[in-house]
C-alpha positions in Angstrom: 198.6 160.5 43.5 197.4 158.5 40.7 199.4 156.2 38.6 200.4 157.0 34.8 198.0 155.4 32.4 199.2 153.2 29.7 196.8 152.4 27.0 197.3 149.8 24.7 195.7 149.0 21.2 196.8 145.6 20.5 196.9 143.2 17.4 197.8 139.9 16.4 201.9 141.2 15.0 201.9 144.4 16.8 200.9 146.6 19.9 200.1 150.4 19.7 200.8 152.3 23.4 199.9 155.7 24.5 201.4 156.7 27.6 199.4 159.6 29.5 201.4 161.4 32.7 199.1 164.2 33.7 198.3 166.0 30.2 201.9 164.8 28.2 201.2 162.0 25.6 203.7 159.3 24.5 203.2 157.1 21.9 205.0 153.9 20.7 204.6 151.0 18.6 206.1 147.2 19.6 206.2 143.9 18.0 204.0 141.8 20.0 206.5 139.1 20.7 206.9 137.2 24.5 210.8 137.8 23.8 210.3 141.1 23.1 207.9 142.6 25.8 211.1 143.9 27.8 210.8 146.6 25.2 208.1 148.0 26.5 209.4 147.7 30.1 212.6 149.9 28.6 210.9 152.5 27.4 208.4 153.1 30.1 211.9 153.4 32.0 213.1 155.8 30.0 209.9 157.7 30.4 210.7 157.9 34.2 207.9 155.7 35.1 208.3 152.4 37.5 204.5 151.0 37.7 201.2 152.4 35.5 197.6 151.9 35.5 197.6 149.6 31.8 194.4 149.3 29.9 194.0 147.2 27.0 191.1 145.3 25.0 189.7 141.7 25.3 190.8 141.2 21.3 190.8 137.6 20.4 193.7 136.1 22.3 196.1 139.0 21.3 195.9 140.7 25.0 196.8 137.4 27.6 200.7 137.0 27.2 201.3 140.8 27.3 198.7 141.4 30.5 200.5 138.3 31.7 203.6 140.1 32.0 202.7 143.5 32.5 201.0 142.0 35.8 204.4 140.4 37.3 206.2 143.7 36.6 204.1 144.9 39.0 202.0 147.1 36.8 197.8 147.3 37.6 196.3 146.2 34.5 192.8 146.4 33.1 191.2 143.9 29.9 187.8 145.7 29.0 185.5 144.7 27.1 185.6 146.5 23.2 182.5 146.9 23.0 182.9 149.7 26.2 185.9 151.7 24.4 183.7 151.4 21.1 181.0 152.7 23.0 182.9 155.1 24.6 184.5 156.3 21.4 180.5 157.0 20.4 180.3 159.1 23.4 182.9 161.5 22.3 181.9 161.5 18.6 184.7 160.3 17.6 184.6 160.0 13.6 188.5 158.9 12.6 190.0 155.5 13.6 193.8 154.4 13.6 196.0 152.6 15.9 197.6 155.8 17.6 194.1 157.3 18.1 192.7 154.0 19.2 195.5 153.9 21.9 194.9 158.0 22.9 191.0 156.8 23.2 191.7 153.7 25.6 194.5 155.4 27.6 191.3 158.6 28.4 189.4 155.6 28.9 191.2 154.5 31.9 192.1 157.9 32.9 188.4 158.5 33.1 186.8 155.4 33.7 189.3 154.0 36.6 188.0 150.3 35.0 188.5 147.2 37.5 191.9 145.9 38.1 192.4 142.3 36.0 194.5 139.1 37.6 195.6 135.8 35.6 194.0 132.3 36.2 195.5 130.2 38.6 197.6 127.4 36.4 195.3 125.1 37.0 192.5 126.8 35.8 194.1 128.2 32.8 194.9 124.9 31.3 191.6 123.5 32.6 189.9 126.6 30.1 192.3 125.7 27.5 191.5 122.4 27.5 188.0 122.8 27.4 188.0 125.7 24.5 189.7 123.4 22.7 187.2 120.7 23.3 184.3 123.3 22.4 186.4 124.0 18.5 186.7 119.7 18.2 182.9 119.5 18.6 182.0 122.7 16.6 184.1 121.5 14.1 182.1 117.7 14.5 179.4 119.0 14.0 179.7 120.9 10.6 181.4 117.5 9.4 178.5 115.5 10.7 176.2 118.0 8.7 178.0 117.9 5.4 177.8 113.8 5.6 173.8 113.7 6.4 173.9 116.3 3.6 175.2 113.7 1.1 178.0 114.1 -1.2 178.4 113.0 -5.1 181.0 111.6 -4.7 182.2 108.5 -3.1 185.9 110.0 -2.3 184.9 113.0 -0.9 182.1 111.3 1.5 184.9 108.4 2.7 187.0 111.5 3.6 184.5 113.0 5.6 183.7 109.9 7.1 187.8 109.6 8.1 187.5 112.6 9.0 184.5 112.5 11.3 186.2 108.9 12.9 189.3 110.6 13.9 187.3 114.3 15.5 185.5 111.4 17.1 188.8 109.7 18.9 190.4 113.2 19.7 187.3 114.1 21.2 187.2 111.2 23.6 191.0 111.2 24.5 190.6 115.0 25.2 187.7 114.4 27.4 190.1 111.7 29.4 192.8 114.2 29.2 190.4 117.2 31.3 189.1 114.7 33.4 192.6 113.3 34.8 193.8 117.3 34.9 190.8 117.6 37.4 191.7 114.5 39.7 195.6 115.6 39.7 194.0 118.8 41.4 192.5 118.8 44.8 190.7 121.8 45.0 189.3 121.4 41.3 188.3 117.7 41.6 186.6 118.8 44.8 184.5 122.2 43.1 183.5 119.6 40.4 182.1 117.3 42.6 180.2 119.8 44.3 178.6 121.5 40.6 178.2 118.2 39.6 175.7 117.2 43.0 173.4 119.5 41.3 170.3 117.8 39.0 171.2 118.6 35.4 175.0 119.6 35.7 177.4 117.0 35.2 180.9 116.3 35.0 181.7 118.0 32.0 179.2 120.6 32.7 180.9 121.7 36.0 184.3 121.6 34.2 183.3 123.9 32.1 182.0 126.3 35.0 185.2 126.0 36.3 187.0 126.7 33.4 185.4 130.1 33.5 186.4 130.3 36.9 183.0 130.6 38.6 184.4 129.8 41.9 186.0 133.5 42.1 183.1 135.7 42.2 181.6 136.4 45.6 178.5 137.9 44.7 175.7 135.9 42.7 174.9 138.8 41.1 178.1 139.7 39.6 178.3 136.0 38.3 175.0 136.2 36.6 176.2 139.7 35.3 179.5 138.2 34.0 177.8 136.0 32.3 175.5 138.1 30.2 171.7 136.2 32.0 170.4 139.2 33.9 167.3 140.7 32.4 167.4 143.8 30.0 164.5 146.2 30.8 164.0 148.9 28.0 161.0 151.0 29.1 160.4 154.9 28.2 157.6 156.6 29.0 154.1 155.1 28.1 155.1 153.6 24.8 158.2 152.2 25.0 157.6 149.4 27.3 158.9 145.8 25.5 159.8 142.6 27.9 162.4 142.5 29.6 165.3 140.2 27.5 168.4 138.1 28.3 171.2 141.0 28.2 174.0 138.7 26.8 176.6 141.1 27.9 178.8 138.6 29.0 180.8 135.4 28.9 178.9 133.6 26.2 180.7 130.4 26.6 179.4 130.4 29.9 176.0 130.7 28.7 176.5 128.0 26.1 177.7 125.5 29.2 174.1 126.1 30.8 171.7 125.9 28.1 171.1 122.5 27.8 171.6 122.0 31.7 168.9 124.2 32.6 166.4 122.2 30.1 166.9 119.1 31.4 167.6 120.4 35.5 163.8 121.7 34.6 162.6 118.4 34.6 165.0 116.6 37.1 166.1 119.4 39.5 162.8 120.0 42.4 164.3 123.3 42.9 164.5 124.5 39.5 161.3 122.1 38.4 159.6 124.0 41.1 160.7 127.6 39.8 159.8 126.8 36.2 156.0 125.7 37.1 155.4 129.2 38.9 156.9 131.2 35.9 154.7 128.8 33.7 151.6 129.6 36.0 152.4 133.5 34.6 152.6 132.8 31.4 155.8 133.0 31.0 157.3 132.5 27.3 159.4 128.8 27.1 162.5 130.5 26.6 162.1 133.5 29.2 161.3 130.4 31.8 164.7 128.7 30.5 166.5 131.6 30.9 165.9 131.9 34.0 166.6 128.5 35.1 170.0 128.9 33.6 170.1 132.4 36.0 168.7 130.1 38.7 171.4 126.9 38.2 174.1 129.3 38.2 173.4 130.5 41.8 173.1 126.9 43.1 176.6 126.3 41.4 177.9 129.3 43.3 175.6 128.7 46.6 177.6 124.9 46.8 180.9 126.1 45.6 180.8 128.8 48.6 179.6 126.8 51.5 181.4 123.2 50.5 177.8 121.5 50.7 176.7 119.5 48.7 173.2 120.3 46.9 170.0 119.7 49.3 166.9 120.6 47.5 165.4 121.0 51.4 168.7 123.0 52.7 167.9 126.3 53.4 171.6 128.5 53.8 171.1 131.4 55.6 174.6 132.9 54.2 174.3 135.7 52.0 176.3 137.1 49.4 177.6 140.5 49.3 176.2 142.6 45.7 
């Protein structure tokens, strides 16, 4: 017998629920507060329901502390993607938008759809991301400093401000980067993964701290990682005219394809494995950034290949362990 399906349309202040039992809809509205989630767990109980299939969107940040606890209450919950209940919204022609309908739409969504179950990050991991988002917003933010100073400013105040400015991004940027490299070393199994990603040409420390912080060393199957991460090619072809080349996708996690871009340029020129993958792409006339691509696609399986079998990268080991699609 299938569970009840909860679906959730969430916002920054507020959540919007819809709770499907066979064909009867309840709906609901709750602040979304930590200290007040045990609402929710209250009226599900006065619904007559103990555990639910819950299915929400990946908005923002909105979603992690309520899928947090929904999950140690023993419910089965789902993140999707929006674009997938926007899409799937197309599907039924949907023309009207609110927060009650947008909670009826992703409860039939995972009455439907049955989307994969979602867990937490281990601890570790999750501060491990949060320390390197964080570090991704201090250099972002660098950089548009940085820019407005080569810009030039009229006046003197303003450019000393910046420069102040651009000095202390600077310091927190280098105590941050102590600060994820000690939460590594205080972590076995972490500072042991790094060291692994970082024996590959091209990745390095902070490189393979940022693969980890996406929690790369989950995934079993190379081609759900490069999936995940938005790199597998996009073929559009329809008959005899339609028939473009095939593209990145970039469905995916795009801050992990952020953390390979410059790795796969320079593991071009330094990595024999990859430096030997590029030439024959090359050989076919290959466009620069198609070849690129694909080294980033072809660096992300060696991070995975070492992270699976505990060796350390050999350009001349050949594993003969597979893994499962």
């Amino acid at each position: 017998m299938s569970l009840p399906v909860l679906g959730i349309d969430i916002a920054k202040q507020s959540y919007q629920v819809t709770l499907r039992v066979g064909n009867k809809l309840q709906r609901h509205s709750f602040a979304n507060h930590v200290a007040q989630f045990q609402e929710l767990s209250a009226w599900l109980a006065q619904q007559g329901v103990k555990r639910c299939h819950v299915c929400m969107e990946a908005t923002n940040r909105y979603w992690e502390d309520l899928a947090s606890y929904l999950y140690t209450q023993g419910h089965t919950v789902s993140v999707v993607n929006p674009a997938r209940i926007r899409d799937y919204a197309r599907s039924k022609l949907l023309r009207n938008k609110t927060d009650k309908l947008d909670a009826d739409l992703i409860a039939d969504f995972c009455a439907t759809q049955k989307p994969d179950a979602w867990q937490p990050l281990p601890p570790e991991v999750q501060e491990l991301q949060a320390l390197m988002r964080h570090w991704e917003d201090l250099k972002s933010l660098r950089s548009e400093i940085h820019t407005r100073l080569s810009n030039g400013s009229p006046s003197t105040s303003v450019h000393n401000m910046l420069s102040e400015h651009l000095a202390f991004l600077d310091q927190q940027i280098a105590d941050l980067k102590k600060q994820i490299e000690n939460h590594i070393n205080q972590h076995p199994g972490l500072k042991q993964q790094r060291d692994l990603l970082a024996s590959i040409p091209g990745i390095g420390n902070l490189t393979a701290a940022k693969l980890l912080s996406e929690n790369i060393q989950a995934f079993s199957s190379t081609r759900a990682l490069v999936a995940y991460a938005g790199l597998s090619p996009q073929q559009r072809r329809s008959g005899t005219s339609i028939h473009p080349p095939a593209r990145m996708s970039k469905i995916g996690n795009s801050h992990l394809r952020k953390a390979l871009y410059f790795p796969a340029v320079n593991a071009r020129r330094f990595n024999p494995v990859i430096q030997t993958f590029c030439e024959r792409l090359s050989q076919r006339d290959k466009h620069t950034m198609t070849i690129i691509g694909a080294a980033m696609r072809k660096l992300l399986c060696l991070s995975l290949g070492v992270l699976k079998s505990g060796v350390p990268f050999d350009p001349n080991y050949q594993t003969a362990a597979t893994f499962s699609a």
